[in-house]
C-alpha positions in Angstrom: 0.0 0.0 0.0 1.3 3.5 -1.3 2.0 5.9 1.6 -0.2 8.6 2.1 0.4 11.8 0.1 0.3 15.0 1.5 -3.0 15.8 -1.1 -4.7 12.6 0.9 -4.2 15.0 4.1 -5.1 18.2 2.1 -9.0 17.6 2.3 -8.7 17.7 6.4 -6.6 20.1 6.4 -8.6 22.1 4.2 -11.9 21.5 6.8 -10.0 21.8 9.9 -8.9 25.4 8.7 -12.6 26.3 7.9 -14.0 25.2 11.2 -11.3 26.9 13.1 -11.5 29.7 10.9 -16.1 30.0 11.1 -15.4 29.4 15.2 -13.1 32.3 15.8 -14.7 34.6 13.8 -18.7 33.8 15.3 -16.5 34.1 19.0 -14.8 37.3 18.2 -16.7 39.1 15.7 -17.8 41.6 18.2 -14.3 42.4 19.4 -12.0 45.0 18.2 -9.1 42.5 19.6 -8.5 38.9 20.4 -8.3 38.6 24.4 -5.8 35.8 25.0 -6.9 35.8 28.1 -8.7 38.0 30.8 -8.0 38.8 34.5 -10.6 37.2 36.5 -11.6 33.1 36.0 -15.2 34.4 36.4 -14.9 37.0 33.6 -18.0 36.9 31.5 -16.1 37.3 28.1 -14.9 35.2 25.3 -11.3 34.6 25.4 -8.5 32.3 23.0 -7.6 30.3 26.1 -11.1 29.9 27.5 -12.1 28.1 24.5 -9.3 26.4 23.7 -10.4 22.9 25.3 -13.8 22.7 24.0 -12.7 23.8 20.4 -10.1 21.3 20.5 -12.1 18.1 21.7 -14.6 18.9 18.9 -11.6 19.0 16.3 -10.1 16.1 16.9 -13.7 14.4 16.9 -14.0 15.8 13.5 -10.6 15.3 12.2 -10.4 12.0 13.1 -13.6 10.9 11.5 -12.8 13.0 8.3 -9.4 11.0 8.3 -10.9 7.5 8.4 -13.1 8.3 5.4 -10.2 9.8 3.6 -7.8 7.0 4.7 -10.2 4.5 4.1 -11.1 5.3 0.7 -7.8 5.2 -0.4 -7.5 1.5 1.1 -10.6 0.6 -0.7 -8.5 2.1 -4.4 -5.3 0.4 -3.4 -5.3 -3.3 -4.3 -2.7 -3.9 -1.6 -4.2 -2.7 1.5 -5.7 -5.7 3.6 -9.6 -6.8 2.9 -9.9 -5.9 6.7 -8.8 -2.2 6.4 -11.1 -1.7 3.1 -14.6 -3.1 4.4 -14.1 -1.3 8.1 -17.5 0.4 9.0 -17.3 3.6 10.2 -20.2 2.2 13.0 -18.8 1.2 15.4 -15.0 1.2 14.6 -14.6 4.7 12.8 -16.9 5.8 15.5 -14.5 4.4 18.2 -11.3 5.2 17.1 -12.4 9.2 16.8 -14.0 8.9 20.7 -10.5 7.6 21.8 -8.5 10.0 20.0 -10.9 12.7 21.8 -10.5 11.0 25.1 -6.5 10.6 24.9 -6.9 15.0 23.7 -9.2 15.6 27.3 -6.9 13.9 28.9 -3.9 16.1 27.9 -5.4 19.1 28.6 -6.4 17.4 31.6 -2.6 16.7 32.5 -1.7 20.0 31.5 -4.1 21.6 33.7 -2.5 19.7 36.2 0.7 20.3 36.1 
């Protein structure tokens, strides 16, 4: 099976930067700046940081079921790739395999938080 090419990761990419890209600007349309961050943790505003964990759980939930569609559709072209890697349903194991990716992403900003 043929690596993957760096136009097989384009299509992600390409989504990833329009999410990110349609989130900050609904957050922040109102501002005349960016707040990293504010002074108080019970500030009522919108800040970079404060939405930082959220944002990133819900990308990596989306990422990673864009990538097995991508990924997967290129086994199913490629005469190489195992029987077992072309007929995988996205229900449950697609499904699965984005919850733990989310999972192992809480629980670094859970460890980070920590430390």
């Amino acid at each position: 099976m043929a690596p993957p090419r760096l136009a097989d990761s384009s299509i992600g990419a390409a989504i990833n930067a329009l999410i990110n890209g349609a989130i900050a600007w609904f957050g922040f349309k109102d501002s005349a700046a960016v707040p990293l961050s504010v002074d108080s943790i019970g500030s009522p505003g919108v800040t970079a940081l404060g939405n930082a964990a959220s944002m990133a759980f819900a990308l990596v939930l989306i990422i990673t079921c864009i990538t097995f569609f991508v990924f997967r559709s290129g086994a199913r072209k490629s005469a190489e790739a195992p029987v077992s890697i072309r007929t995988m349903q996205f229900l449950p194991t697609g499904l699965r395999i984005a919850a733990a990716n989310t999972l192992l992403a809480f629980g670094a900003f859970v460890t980070l938080a920590v430390i």
